[in-house]
C-alpha positions as a LaTeX table, in Angstrom:
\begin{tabular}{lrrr}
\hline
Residue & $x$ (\AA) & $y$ (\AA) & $z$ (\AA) \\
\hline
Unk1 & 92.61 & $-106.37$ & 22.04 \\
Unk2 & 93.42 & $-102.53$ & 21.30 \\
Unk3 & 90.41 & $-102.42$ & 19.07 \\
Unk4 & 88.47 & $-104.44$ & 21.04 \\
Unk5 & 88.88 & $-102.30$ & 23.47 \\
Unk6 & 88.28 & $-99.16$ & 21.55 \\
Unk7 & 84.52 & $-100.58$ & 20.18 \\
Unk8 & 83.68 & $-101.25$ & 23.69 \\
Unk9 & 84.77 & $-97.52$ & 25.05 \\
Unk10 & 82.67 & $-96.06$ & 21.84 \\
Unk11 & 79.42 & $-98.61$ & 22.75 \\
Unk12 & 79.78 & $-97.63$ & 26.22 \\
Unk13 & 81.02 & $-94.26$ & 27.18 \\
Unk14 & 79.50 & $-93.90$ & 30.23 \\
Unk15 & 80.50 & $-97.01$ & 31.76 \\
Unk16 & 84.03 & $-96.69$ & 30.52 \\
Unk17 & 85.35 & $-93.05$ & 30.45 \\
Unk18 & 88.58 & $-92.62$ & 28.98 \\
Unk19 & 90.54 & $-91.22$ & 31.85 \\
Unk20 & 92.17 & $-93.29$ & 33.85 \\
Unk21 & 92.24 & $-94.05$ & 37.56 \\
Unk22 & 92.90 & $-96.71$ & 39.61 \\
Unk23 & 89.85 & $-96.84$ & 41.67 \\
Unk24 & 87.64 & $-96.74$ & 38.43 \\
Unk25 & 89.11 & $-99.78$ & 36.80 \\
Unk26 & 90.28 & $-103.25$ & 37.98 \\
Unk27 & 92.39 & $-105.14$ & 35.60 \\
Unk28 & 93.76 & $-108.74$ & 36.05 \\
Unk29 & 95.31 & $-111.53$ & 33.75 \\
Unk30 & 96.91 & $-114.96$ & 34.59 \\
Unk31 & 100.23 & $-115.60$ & 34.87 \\
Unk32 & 100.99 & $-115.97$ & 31.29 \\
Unk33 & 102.84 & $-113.53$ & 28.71 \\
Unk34 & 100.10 & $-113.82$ & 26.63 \\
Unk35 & 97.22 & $-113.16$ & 28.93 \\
Unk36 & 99.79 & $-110.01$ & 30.30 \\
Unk37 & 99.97 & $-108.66$ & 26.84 \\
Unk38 & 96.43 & $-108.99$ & 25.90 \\
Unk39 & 95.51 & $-106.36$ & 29.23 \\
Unk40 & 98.52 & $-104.22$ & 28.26 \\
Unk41 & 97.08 & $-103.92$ & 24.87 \\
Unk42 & 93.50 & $-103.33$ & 25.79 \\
Unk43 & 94.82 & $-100.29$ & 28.21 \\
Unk44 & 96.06 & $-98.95$ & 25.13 \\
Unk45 & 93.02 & $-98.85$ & 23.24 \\
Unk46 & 91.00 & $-97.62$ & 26.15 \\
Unk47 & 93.22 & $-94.59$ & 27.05 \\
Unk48 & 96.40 & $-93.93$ & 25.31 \\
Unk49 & 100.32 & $-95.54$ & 25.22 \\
Unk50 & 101.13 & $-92.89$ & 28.23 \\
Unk51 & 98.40 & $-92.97$ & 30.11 \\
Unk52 & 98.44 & $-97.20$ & 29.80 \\
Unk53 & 102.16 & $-97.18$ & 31.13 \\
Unk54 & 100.06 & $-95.90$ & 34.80 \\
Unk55 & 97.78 & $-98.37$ & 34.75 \\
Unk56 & 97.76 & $-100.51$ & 37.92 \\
Unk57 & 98.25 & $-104.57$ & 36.95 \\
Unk58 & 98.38 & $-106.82$ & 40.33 \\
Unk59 & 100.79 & $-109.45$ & 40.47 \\
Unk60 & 99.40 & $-112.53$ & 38.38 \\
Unk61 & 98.53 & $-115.74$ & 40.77 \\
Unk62 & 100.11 & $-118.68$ & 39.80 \\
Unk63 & 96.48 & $-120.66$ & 39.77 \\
Unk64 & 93.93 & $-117.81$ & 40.21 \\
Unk65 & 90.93 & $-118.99$ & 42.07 \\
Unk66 & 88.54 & $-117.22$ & 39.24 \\
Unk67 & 90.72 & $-116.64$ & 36.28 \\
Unk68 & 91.35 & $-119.90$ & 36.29 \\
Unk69 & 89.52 & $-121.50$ & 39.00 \\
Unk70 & 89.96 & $-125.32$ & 37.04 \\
Unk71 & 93.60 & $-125.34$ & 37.82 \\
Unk72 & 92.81 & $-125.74$ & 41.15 \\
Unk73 & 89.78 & $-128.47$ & 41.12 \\
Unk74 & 91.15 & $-131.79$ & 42.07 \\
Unk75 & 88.01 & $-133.48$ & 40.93 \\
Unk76 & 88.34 & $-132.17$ & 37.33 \\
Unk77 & 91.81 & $-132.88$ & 36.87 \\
Unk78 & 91.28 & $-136.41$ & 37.90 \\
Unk79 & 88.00 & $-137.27$ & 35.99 \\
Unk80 & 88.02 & $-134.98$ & 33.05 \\
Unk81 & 91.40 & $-133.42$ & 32.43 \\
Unk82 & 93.78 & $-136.57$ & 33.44 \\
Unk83 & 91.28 & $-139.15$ & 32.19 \\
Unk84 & 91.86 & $-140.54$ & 28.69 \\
Unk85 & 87.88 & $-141.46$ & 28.30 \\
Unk86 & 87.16 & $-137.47$ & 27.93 \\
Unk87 & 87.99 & $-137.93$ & 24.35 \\
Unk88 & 86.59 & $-141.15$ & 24.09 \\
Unk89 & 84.29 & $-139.57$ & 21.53 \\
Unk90 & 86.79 & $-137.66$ & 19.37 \\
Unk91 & 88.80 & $-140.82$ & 19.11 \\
Unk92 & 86.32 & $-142.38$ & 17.85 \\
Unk93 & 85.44 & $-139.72$ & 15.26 \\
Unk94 & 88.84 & $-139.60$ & 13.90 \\
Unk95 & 88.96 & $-143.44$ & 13.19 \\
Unk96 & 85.19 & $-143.29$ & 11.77 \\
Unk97 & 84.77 & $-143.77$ & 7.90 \\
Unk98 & 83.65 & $-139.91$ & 8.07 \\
Unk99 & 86.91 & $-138.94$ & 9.23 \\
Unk100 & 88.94 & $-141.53$ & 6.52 \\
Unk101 & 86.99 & $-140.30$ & 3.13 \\
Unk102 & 87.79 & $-136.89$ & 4.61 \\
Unk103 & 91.20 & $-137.56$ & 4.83 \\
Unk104 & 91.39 & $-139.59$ & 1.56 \\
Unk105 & 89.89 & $-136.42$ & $-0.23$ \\
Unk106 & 92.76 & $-134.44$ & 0.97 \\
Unk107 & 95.27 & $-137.27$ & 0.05 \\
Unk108 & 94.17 & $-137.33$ & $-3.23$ \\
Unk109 & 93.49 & $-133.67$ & $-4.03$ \\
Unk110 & 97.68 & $-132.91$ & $-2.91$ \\
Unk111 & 98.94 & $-136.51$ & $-4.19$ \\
Unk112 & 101.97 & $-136.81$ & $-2.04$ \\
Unk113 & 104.41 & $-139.83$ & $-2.11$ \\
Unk114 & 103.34 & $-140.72$ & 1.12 \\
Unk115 & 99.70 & $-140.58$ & 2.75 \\
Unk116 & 98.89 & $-137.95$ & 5.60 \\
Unk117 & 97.62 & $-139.62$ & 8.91 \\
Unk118 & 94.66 & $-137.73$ & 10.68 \\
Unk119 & 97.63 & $-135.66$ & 12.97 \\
Unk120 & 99.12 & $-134.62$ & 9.53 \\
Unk121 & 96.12 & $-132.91$ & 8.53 \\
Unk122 & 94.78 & $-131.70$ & 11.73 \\
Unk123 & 97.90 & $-129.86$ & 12.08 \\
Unk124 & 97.81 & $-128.77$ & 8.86 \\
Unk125 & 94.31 & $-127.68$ & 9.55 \\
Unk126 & 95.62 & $-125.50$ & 12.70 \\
Unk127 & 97.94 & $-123.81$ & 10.75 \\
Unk128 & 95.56 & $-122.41$ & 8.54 \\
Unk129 & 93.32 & $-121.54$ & 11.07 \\
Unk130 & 95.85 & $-119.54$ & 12.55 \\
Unk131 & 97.74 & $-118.04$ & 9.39 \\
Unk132 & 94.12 & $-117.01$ & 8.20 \\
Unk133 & 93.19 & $-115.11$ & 11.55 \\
Unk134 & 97.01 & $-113.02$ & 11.11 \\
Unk135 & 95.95 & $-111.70$ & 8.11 \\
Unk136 & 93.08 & $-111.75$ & 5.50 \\
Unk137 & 95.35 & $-110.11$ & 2.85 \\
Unk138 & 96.62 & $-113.17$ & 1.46 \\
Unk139 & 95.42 & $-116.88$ & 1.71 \\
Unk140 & 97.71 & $-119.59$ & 4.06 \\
Unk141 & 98.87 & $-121.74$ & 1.28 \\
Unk142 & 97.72 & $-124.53$ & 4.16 \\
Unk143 & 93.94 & $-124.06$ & 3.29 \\
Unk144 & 94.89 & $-125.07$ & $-0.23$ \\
Unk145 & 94.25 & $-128.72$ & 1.07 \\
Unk146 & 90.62 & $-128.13$ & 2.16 \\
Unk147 & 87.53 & $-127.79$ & 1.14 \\
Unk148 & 84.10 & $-126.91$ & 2.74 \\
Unk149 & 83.07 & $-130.62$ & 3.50 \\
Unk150 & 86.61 & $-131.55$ & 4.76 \\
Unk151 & 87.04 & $-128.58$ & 6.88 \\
Unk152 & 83.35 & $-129.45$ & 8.77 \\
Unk153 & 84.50 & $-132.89$ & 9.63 \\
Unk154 & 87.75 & $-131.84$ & 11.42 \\
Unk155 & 85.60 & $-128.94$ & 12.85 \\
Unk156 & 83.08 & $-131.32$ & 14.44 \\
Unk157 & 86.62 & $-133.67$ & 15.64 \\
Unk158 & 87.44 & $-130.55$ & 17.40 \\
Unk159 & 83.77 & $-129.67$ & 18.90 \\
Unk160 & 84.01 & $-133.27$ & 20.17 \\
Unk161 & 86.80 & $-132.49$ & 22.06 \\
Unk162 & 86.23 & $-128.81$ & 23.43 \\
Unk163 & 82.79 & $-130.91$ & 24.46 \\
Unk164 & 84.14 & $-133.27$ & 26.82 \\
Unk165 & 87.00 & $-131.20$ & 28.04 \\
Unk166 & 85.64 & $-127.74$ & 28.63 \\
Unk167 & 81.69 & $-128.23$ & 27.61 \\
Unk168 & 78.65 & $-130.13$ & 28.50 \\
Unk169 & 80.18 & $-133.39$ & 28.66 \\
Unk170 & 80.69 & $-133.62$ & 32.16 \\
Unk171 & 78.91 & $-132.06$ & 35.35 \\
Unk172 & 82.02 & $-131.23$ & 37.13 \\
Unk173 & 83.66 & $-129.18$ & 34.29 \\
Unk174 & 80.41 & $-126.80$ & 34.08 \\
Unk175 & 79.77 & $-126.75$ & 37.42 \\
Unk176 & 82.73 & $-125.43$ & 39.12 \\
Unk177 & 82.60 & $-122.59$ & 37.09 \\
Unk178 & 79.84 & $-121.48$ & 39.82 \\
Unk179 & 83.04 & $-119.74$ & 41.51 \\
Unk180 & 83.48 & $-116.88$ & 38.14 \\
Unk181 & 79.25 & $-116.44$ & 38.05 \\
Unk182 & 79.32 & $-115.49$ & 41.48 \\
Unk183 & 82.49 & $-112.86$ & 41.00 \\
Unk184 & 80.35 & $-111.63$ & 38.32 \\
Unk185 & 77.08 & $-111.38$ & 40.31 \\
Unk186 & 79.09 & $-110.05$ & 43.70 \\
Unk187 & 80.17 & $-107.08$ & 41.21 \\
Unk188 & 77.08 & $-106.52$ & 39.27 \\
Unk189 & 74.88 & $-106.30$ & 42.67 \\
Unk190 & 77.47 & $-104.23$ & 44.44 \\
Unk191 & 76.19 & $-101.11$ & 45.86 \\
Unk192 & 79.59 & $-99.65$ & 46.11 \\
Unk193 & 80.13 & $-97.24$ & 42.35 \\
Unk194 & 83.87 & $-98.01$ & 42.32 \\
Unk195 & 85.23 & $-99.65$ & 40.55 \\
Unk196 & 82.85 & $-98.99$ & 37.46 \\
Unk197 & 84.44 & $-101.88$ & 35.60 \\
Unk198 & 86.70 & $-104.73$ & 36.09 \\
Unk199 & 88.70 & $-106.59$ & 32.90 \\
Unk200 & 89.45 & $-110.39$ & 33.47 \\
Unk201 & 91.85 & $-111.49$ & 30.94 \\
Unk202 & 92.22 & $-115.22$ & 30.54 \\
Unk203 & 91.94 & $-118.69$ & 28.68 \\
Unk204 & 89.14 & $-120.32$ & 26.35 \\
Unk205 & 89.34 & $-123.10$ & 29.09 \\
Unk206 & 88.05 & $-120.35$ & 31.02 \\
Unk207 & 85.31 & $-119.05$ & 28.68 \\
Unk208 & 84.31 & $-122.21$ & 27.59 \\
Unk209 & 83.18 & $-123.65$ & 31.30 \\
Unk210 & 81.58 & $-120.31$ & 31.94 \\
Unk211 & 79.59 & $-120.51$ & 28.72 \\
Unk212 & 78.14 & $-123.99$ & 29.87 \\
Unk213 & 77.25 & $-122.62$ & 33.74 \\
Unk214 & 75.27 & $-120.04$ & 31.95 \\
Unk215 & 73.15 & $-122.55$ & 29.99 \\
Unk216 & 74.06 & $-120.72$ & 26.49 \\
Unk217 & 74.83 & $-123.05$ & 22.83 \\
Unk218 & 73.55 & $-126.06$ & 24.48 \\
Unk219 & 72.51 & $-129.36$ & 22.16 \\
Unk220 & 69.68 & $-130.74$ & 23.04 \\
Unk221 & 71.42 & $-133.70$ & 22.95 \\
Unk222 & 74.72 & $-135.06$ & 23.77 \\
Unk223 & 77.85 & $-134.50$ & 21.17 \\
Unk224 & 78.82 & $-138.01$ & 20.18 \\
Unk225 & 81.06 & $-139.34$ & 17.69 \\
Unk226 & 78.33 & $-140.96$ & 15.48 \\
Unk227 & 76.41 & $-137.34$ & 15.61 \\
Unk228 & 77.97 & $-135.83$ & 12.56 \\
Unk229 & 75.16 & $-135.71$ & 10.12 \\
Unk230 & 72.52 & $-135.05$ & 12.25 \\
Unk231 & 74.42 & $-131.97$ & 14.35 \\
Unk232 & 75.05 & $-129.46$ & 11.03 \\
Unk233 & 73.25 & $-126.92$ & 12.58 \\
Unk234 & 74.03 & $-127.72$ & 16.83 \\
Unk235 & 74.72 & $-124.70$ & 18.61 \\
Unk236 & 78.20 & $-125.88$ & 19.92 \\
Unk237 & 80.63 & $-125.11$ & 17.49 \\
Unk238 & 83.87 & $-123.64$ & 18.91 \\
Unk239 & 85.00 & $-122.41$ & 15.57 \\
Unk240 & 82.26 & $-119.47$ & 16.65 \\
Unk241 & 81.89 & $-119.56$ & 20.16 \\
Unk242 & 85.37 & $-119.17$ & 20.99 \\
Unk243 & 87.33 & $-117.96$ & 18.78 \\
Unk244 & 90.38 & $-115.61$ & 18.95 \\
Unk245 & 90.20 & $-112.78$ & 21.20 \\
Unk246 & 86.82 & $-114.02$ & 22.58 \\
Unk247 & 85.31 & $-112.16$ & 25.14 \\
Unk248 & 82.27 & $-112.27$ & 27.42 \\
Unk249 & 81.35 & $-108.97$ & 28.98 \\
Unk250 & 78.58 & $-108.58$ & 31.66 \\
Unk251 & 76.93 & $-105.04$ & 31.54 \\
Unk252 & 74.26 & $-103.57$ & 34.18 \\
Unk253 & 71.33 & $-101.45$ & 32.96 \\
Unk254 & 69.63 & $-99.85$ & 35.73 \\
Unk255 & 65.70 & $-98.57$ & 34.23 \\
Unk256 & 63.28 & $-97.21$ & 36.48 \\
Unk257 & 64.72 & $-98.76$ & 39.51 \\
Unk258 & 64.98 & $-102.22$ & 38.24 \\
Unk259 & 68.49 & $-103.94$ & 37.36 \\
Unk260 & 68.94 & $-105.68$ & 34.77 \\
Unk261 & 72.13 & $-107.21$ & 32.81 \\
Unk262 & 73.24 & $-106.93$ & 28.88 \\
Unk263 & 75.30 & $-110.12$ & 27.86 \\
Unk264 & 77.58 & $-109.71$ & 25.60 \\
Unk265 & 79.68 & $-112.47$ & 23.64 \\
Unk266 & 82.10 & $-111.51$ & 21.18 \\
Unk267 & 80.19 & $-108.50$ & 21.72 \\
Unk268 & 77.19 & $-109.74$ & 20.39 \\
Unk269 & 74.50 & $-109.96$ & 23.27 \\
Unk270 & 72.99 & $-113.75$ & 23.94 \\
Unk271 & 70.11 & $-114.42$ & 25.76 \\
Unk272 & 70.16 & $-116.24$ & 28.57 \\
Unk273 & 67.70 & $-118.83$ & 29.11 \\
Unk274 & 65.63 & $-117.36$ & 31.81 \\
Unk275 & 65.49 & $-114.11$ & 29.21 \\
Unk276 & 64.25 & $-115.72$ & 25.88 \\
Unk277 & 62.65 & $-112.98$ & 24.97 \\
Unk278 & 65.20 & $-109.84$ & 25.63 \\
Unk279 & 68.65 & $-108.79$ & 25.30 \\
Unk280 & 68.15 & $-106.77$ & 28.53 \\
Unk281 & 67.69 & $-109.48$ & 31.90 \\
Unk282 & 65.94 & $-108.85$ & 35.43 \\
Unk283 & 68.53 & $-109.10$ & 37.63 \\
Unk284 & 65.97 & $-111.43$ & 39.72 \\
Unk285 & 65.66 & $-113.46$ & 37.34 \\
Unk286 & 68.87 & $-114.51$ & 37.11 \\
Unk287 & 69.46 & $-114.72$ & 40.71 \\
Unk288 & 66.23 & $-117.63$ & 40.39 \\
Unk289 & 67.46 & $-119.24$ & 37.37 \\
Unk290 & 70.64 & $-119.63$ & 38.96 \\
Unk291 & 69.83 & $-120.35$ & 42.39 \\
Unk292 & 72.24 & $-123.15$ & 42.34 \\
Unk293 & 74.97 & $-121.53$ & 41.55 \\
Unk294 & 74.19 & $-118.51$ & 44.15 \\
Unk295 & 73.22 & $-121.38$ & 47.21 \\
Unk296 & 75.72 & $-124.24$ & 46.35 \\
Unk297 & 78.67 & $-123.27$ & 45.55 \\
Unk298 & 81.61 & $-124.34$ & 47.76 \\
Unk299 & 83.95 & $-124.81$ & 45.39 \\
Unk300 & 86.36 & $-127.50$ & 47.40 \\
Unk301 & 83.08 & $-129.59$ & 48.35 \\
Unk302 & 81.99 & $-129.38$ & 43.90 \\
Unk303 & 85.67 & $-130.60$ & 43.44 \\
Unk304 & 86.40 & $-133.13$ & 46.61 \\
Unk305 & 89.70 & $-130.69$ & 47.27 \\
\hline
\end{tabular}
């Protein structure tokens, strides 16, 4: 987050000066230690340790109505999160003959006494993942196990999942995210100059949702257990769209009196679909495209609170 932070002061100086004030800045994270420490550490990296120590954090909500706006859908909880059919798909994919020869490989490339079970090497899987992204010095003696074609089946067992729960999969899960655009949009169209930038600091649940309301690394067909070999190329692949640290960052361009807004993800800028043709997006444009989420969005009437 500190040199996150740092390539986003350097790419955008004017937007994000380096001395600090409370009226310029607007900083909030959930109520989680890790969320808390990821803003602490991106204060550092925009100012400096002293200066940070100033900075003005408001007390983390419980179930923040943006940060983390799901938490507080009854209609998700009880259709998407609670329901055991939202994985329907990856259950399926993990007792497909894909998943077994997978598995089988493994097996026989470590030749243990006994025989891992799909949860053996999934976990095994997540601990390279996450011994990898600590450091790239050394290899995690975990990846030993995998190879290429192993590692894209367990991938696409976790896109499955990240699909139904967070994704596409269901209407509700995408659609209640209307609540974040329109923070986003209230800020972005604001004719008041302070603050010049606000820092939301949150969860891939989070990210994910918001990713789908915008339309961006959307199949053109469903994610499905029987999909694997035809989806080596689909657009929703968590491994890239939300990996660690992710971030999504919403920058306004104003040129020759006309607004227009710079997406950034994982500070990369993405088009958005009314846009195909330019990093740089009429603010009116949006505003059409997304209509819906502007004009329909009461959030307890979306999720039958």
């Amino acid at each position: 987050m500190l040199q996150l932070a740092e390539r986003m002061q350097a790419r955008f100086p004017d937007v994000i000066p380096p001395v600090y004030s409370n009226s310029s800045y607007k900083f909030k994270f959930t109520k989680t230690q890790r969320t808390k420490r990821s803003a602490q550490s991106f204060a550092i990296g925009l100012f400096d340790r002293k200066t940070a120590m100033d900075v003005y954090f408001p007390e983390a909500l419980k179930h923040d109505p943006i940060l983390r706006f799901y938490k507080l859908c009854s209609k998700w909880k009880l259709t998407v999160k609670q329901n055991h059919a939202t994985l329907a798909e990856r259950k399926e994919f993990e007792d497909s003959l894909i998943m077994k020869r997978a598995i089988d490989k493994i097996n026989k490339k470590l030749n243990l006494d006994k025989a891992l079970s799909f949860d053996d090497v999934f976990l095994m899987y997540t601990t390279c993942a996450f011994e990898t992204a600590w450091t790239s010095k050394r290899k995690s003696p975990w990846c030993i196990a995998f190879d290429m074609d192993t590692i894209k089946v367990i991938e696409y067992a976790e896109d499955l999942k990240y699909y139904w729960l967070d994704g596409y999969g269901k209407e509700i899960t995408y659609k209640q995210a209307c609540k974040v655009f329109n923070d986003m949009l209230n800020f972005i169209t604001d004719q008041n100059p302070y603050p010049k930038a606000v820092f939301y600091f949150t969860h891939s649940g989070t990210l994910l949702k918001m990713l789908s309301h915008l339309n961006l690394y959307k199949d053109d067909e469903s994610l499905r257990a029987a999909g694997y070999d035809k989806n080596h190329n689909r657009k929703w692949r968590v491994s890239h769209i939300d990996t660690f640290g992710g971030n999504l960052a919403f920058i306004l361009y104003k040129c020759n009196g006309e607004n227009k807004l710079l997406v950034l993800h994982n500070e990369t800028p993405v088009r958005l679909p009314c846009c195909p043709d330019g990093d740089l997006c009429d603010i009116e444009k949006i505003k059409q495209y997304y209509s819906n989420s502007i004009n329909e969005c009461s959030f307890d009437s979306i999720c039958e609170n």
